[in-house]
C-alpha positions as CSV (number, residue, x, y, z in Angstrom):
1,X,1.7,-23.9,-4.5
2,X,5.0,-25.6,-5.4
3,X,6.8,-28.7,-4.6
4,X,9.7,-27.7,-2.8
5,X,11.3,-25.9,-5.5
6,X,15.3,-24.2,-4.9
7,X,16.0,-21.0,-6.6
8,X,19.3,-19.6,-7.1
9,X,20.1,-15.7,-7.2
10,X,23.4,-14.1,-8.3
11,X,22.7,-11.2,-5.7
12,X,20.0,-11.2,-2.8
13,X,19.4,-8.8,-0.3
14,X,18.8,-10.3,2.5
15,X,17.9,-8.9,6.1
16,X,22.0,-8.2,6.9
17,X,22.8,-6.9,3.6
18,X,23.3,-7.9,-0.2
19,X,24.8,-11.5,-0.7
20,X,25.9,-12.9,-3.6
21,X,25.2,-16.6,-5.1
22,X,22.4,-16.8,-2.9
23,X,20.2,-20.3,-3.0
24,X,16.5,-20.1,-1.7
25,X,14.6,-23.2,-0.7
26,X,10.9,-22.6,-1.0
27,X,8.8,-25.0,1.0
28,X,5.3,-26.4,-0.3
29,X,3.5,-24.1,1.5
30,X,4.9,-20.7,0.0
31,X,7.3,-20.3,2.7
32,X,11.2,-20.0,2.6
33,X,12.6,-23.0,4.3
34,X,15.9,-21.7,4.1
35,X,18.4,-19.3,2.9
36,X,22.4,-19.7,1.8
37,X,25.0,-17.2,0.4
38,X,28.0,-18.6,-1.1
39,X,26.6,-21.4,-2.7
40,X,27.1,-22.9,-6.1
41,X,23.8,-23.4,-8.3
42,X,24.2,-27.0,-8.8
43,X,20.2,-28.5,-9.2
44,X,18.5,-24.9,-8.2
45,X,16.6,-23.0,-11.0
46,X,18.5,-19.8,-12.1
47,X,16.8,-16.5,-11.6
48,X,17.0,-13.8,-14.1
49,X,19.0,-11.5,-11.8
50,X,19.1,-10.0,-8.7
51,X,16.3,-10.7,-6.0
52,X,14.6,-8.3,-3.8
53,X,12.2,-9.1,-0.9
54,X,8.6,-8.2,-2.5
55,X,6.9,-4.8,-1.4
56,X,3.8,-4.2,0.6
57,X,1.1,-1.6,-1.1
58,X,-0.1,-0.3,2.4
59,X,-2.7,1.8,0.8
60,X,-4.9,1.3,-1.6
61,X,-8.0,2.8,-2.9
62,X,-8.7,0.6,-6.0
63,X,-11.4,2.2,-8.0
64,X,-9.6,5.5,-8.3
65,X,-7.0,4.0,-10.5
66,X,-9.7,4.7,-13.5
67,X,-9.3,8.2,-12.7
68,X,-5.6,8.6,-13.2
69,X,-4.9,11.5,-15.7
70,X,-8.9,12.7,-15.6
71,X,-8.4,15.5,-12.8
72,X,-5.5,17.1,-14.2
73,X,-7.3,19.9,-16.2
74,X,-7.3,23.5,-14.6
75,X,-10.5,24.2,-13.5
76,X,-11.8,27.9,-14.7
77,X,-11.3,29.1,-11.2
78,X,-7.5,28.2,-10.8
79,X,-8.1,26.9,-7.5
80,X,-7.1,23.3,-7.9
81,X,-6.4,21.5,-4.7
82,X,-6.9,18.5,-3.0
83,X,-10.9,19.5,-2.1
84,X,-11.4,20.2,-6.0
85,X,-9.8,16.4,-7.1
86,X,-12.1,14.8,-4.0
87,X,-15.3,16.4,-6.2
88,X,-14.1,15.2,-9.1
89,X,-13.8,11.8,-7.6
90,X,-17.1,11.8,-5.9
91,X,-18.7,12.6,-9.3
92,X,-16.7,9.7,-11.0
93,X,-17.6,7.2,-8.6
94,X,-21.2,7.8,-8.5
95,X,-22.1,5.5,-11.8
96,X,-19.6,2.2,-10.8
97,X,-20.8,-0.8,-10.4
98,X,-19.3,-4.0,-8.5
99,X,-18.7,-5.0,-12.2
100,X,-16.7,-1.9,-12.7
101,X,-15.0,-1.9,-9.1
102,X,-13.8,-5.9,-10.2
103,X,-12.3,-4.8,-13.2
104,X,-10.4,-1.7,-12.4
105,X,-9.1,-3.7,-9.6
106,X,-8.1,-6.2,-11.6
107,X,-5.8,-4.4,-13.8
108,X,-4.6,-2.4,-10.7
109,X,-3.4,-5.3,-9.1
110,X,-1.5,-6.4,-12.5
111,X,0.3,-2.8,-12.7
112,X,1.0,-3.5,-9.0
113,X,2.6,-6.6,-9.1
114,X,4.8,-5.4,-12.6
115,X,6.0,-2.8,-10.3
116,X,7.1,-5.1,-7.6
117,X,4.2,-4.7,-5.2
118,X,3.8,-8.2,-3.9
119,X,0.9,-7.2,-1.5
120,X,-2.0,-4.7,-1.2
121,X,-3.6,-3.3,1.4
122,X,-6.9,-2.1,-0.1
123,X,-8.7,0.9,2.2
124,X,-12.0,0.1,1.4
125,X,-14.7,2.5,1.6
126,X,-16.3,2.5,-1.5
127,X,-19.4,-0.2,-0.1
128,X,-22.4,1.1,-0.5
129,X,-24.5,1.2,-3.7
130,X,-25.3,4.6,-5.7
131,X,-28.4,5.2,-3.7
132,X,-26.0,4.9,-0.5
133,X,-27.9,1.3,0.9
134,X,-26.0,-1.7,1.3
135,X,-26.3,-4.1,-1.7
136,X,-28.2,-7.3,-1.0
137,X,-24.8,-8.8,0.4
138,X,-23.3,-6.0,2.4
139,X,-20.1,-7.5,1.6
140,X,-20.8,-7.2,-1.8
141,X,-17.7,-4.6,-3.3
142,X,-15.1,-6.1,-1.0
143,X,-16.1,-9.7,-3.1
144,X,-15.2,-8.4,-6.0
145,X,-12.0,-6.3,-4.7
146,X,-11.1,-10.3,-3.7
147,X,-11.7,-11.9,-6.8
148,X,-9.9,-9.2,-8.5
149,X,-7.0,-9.9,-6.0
150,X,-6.9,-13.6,-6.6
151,X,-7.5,-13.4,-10.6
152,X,-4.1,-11.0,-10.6
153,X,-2.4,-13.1,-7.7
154,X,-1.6,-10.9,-5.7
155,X,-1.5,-10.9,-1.7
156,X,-4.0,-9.1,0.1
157,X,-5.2,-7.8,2.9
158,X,-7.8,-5.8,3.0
159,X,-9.5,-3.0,5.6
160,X,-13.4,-2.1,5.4
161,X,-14.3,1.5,6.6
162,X,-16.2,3.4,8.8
163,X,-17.5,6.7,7.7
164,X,-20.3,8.3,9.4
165,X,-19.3,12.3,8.9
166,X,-18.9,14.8,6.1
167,X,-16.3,16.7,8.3
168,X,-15.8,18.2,11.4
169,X,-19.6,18.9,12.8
170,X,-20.9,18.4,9.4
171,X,-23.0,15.9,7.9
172,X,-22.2,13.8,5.1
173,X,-22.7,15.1,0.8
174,X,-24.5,13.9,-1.6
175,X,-20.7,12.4,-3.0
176,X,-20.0,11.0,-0.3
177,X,-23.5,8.6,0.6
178,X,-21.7,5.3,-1.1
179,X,-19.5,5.4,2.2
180,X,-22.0,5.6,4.5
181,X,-22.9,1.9,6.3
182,X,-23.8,1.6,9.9
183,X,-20.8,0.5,11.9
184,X,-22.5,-2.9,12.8
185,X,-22.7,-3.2,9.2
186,X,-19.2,-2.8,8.6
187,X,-18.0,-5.0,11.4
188,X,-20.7,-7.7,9.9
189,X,-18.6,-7.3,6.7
190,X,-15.2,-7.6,8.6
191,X,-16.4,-10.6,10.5
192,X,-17.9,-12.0,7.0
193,X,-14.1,-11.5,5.2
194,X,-12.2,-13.1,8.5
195,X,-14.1,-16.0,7.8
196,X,-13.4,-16.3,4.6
197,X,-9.2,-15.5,5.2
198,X,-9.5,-19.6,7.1
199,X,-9.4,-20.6,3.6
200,X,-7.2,-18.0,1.7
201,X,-3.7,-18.3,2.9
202,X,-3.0,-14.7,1.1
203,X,-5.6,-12.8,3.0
204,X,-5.6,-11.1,6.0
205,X,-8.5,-8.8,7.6
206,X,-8.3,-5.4,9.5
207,X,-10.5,-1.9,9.9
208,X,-10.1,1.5,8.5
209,X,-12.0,3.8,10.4
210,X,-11.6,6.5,7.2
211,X,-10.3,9.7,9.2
212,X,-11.4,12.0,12.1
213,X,-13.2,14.2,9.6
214,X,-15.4,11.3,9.0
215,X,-15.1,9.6,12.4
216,X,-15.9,10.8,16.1
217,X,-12.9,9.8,18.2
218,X,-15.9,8.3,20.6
219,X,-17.2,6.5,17.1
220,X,-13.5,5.5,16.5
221,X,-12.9,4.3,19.8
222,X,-15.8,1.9,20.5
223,X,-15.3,0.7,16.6
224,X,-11.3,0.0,17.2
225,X,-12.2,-1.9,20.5
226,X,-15.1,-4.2,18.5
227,X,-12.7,-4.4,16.0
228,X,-9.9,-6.0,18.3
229,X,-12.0,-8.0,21.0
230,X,-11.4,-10.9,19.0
231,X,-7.7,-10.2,17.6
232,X,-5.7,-7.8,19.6
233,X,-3.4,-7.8,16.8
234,X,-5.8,-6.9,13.9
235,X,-4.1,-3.9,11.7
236,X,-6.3,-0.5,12.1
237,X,-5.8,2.2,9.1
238,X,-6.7,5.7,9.1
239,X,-6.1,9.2,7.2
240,X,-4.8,11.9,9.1
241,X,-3.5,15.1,8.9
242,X,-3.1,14.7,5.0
243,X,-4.2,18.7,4.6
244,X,-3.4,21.7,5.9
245,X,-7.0,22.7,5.9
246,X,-7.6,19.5,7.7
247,X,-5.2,20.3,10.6
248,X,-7.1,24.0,11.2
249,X,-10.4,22.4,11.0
250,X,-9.5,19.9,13.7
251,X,-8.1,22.3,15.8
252,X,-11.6,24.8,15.2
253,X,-13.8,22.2,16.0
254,X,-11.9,20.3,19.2
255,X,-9.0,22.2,19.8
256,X,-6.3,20.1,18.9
257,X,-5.0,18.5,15.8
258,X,-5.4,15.2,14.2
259,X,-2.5,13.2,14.8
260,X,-2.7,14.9,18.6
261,X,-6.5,14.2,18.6
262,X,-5.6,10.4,18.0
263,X,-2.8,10.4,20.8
264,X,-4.8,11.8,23.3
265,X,-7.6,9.5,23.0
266,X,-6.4,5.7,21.6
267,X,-3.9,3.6,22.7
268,X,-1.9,3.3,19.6
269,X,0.7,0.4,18.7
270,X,2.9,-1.2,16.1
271,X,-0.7,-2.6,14.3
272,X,-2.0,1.2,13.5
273,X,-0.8,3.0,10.7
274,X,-1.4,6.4,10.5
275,X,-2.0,7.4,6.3
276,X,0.1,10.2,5.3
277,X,0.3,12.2,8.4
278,X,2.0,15.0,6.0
279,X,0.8,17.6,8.7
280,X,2.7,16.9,12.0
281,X,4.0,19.5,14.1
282,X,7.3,18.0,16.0
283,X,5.6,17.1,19.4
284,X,3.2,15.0,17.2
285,X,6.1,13.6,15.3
286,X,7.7,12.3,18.2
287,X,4.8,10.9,20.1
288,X,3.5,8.9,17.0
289,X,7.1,7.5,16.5
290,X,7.4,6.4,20.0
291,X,3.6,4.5,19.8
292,X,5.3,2.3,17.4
293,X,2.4,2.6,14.9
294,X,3.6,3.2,11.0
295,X,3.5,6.0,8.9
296,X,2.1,5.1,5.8
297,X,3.5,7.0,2.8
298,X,2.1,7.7,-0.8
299,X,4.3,10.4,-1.7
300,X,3.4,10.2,-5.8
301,X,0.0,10.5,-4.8
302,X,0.6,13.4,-1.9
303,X,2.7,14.8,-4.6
304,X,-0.2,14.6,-7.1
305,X,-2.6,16.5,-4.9
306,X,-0.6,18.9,-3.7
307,X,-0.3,17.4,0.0
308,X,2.9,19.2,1.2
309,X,6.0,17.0,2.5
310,X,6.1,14.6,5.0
311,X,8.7,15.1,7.8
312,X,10.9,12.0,7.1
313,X,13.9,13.2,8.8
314,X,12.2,13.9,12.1
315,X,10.2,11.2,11.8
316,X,13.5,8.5,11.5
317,X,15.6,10.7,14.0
318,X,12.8,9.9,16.7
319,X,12.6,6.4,15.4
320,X,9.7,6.4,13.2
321,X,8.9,3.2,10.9
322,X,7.1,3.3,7.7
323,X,6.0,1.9,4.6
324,X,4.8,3.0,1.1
325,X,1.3,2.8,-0.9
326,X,0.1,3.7,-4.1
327,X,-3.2,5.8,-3.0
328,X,-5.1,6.9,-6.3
329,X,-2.6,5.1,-8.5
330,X,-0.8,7.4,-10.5
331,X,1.9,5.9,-10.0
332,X,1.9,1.9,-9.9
333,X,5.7,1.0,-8.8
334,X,7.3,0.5,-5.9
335,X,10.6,2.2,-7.0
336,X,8.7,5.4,-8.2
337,X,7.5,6.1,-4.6
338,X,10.8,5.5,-3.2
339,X,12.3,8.0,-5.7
340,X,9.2,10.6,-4.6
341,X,9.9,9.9,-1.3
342,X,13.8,10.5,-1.3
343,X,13.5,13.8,-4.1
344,X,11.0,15.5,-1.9
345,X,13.2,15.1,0.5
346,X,16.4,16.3,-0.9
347,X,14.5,19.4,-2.6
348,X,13.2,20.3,1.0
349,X,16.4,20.0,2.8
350,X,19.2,20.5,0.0
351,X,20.9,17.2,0.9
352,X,21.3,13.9,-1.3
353,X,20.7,10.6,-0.4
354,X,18.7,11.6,2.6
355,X,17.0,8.1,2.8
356,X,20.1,6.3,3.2
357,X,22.0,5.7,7.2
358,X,25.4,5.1,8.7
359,X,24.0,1.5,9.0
360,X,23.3,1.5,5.1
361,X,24.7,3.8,3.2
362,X,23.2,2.3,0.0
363,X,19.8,4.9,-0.4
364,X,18.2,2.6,-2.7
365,X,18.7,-0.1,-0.2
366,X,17.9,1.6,2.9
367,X,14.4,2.7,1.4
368,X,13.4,-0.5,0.1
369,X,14.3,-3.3,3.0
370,X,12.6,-0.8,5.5
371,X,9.3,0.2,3.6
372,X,9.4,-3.8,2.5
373,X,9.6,-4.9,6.3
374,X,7.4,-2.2,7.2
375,X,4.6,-2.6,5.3
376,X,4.2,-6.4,5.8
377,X,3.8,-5.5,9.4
378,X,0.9,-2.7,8.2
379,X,-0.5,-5.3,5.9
380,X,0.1,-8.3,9.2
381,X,0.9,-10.4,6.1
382,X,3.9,-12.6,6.9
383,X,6.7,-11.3,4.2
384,X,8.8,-8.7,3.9
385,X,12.0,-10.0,3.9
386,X,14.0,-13.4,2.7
387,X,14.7,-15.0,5.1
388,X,13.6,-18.5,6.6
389,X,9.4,-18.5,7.8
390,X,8.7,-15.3,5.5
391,X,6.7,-16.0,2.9
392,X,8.4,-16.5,-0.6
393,X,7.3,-13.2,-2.2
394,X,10.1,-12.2,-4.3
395,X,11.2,-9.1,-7.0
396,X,13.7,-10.4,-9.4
397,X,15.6,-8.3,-12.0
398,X,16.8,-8.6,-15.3
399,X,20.3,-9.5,-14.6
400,X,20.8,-8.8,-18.7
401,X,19.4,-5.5,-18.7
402,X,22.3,-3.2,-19.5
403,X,21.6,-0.7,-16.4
404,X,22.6,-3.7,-14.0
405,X,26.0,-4.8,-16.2
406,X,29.1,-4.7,-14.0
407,X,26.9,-3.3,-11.0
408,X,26.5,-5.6,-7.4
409,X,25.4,-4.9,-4.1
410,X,23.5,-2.0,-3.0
411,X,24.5,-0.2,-6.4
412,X,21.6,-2.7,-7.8
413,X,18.6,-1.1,-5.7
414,X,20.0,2.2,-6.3
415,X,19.8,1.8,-10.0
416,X,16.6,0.0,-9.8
417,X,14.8,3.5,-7.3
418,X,17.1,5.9,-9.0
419,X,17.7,5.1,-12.5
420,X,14.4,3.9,-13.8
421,X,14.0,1.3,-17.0
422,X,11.7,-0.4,-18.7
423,X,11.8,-4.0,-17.8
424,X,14.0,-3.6,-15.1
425,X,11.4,-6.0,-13.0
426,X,11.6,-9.3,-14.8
427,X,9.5,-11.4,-12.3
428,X,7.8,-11.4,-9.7
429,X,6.8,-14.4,-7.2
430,X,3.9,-14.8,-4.5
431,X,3.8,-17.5,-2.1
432,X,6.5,-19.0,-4.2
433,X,4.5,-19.2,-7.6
434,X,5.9,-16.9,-10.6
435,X,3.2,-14.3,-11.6
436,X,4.7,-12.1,-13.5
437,X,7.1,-14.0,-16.0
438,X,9.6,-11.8,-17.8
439,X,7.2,-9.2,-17.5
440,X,4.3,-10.5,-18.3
441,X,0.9,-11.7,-16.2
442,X,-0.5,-14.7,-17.9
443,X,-4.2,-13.4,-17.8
444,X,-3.1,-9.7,-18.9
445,X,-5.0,-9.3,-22.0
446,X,-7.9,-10.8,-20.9
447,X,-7.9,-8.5,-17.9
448,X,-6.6,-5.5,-20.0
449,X,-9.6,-6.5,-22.3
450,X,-11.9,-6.4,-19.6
451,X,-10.8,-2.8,-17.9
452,X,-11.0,-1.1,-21.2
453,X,-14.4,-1.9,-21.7
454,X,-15.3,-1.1,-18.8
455,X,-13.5,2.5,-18.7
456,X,-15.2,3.4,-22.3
457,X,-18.7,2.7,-20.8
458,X,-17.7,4.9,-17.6
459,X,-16.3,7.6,-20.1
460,X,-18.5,7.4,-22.9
């Protein structure tokens, strides 16, 4: 990776707070050796600007960043919701090929990292081939969502599905067949990928069993516990409660909703995280909080489909942790869900700077050293923070950017969530290597190349 290189920041934020003249010495495995406020810069390389602990991605659907801006029409009816995008997206998917899934990812995983995403947590169901059968190498899609990963640089962990179910009591659609693989199959592929993370020092392996829609809780249950028999501490995904019309067909079909479904009948921890989870009534709130297990937030996605709010206040009052992902991609940046995330909140409960504490009065760096610890633990990737044994994944900023001039401490990650730029990201590190380089990737245009191709074939 590197040779133990020192870098030198004029402002860090570290676990206790911002510092300033902060040296970090990167060992040659990726990892922060140590870390040291105070200090002159005397043979340490210079960074831009201010530094920022990298951010986790916690959820990820990869191929649906092609669709971004193609499901925004009004249909004829007027009734636009989430059920209406999730047809569009079954038709779009139908015609992509590995080929297709590998480039889209690709230049994903670019955007990602520009935007200060150091890791991804892809929630992988796309795995079976248009005829719904798995492809020659079950394994086949996830592959490619790898090579993608590695050829952008980015850390990842990634999370094959189960989906068995076309809702409650129903069976699967015709959209819906390229999800469809046996759960044997799917625990082949897991046990295929875990191999190949004893190699891969940025890869980790977990399960996403896809929702309770498209999951039995007795499927779900003897799936989490194959899942774990080897690795009690492998990370377990799952959508829930994204919809109100979700929530009253759980409650039709069982007689109890989602997030009180999963309660009831899984021993949840700190290594679950629970996708959106927009849809909790306040008993639910509480006992999800108190299992440990995240809430993982996409709020410019869940803004984008109409999802409704999540209840953040509640959900940090009883103690709740959570971390932010990028869903369907449109939006790529880690500051932009932050913002979504804090405005939804303030419109809901006429109140500013809701996302900010006693602790931390700083909103900008409340939000961002909690989803950034938070979603390394989603992600069980080793980051999150700089500080000594992380992993050297690091956001720097443009310290000449005219937004940051005169401005320290937390007034820098409140201008970078709250007062968007251009450029404000200058580089980005993983594992201690520089991969975005004054805002640049060095394979960009090939990569950029490669994705437009491939989206004027898909749209052609």
């Amino acid at each position: 990776m590197i040779d133990g290189t020192t870098l030198h920041a004029p402002w860090a934020l570290l676990p206790d707070g911002w510092a300033r003249d902060v040296a970090v010495a990167i060992a040659p495995d990726g990892t922060i050796a140590s870390v040291h406020a105070g200090v002159r810069r005397g043979g340490a390389t210079p960074l831009a600007g201010p530094v920022l602990p990298g951010m986790t991605n916690l959820h990820s659907h990869a191929f649906q960043y092609a669709m971004a801006g193609l499901a925004e029409t009004r249909s004829p009816s007027g009734e636009d919701h989430f059920w209406s995008w999730r047809e569009t997206m079954y038709r779009f998917l139908a015609r992509l090929t590995p080929d297709d899934v590998e480039a889209i990812a690709a230049q994903l995983y670019v955007a990602l990292l520009k935007g200060g995403f150091t890791s991804v947590v892809e929630f992988h169901y796309l795995q079976a081939d248009p005829a719904g059968a798995p492809y020659a190498d079950p394994a086949e899609m996830a592959w490619r969502i790898l090579a993608a990963a590695r050829q952008a640089g980015i850390a990842r962990t990634i999370l094959p599905s189960l989906y068995r179910h076309g809702g409650f009591g129903r069976p699967p659609g015709e959209g819906q067949r390229r999800f469809l693989l046996p759960a044997q199959t799917v625990l082949d592929i897991i046990a295929a990928l875990s191999r190949e993370a004893a190699s891969d020092p940025l890869l980790r392996v977990g399960a996403a069993p896809h929702s309770l829609r498209a999951v039995t809780v007795q499927e779900l249950g003897a799936f989490a516990a194959a899942v774990r028999r080897d690795d009690p501490l492998t990370p377990l995904h799952i959508h829930a409660a994204e919809q109100p019309r979700e929530v009253e067909e759980c409650l039709a079909a069982t007689g109890q909703r989602p997030v009180e479904r999963l309660l009831a009948h899984l021993p949840l921890d700190r290594r679950w995280c629970v996708v959106h989870a927009t849809h909790m009534d306040a008993a639910e709130t509480e006992a999800l909080a108190a299992t440990g297990a995240l809430a993982g937030l996409c709020p410019t996605t869940e803004g984008n489909l109409g999802d409704g709010i999540f209840p953040f206040l509640a959900w940090r009052a009883a103690g709740g942790a959570f971390g932010i992902g990028t869903d369907s991609h449109v939006g790529t940046d880690a500051a932009g869900e932050l913002r979504m995330l804090d405005y939804a909140q303030r419109l809901t409960h006429l109140r500013r700077a809701v996302g900010a504490s006693e602790a931390e009065p700083s909103t900008g760096t409340a939000l961002w050293q909690h989803a950034a610890a938070s979603g390394a633990q989603a992600a069980a990737q080793p980051a999150g923070a700089i500080a000594p044994e992380c992993r050297a994944d690091l956001v720097v900023l443009d310290g000449a950017h005219p937004l940051l001039a005169g401005r320290g401490g937390g007034t820098i990650a409140d201008t970078l969530v709250f007062a968007p730029a251009p450029a404000l990201v200058h580089d980005v590190y993983v594992a201690g290597r520089r991969v975005i380089a004054a805002g640049r990737h060095e394979a960009e245009d090939a990569i950029a190349a490669r994705f437009a191709a491939t989206l004027r074939r898909l749209l052609a």
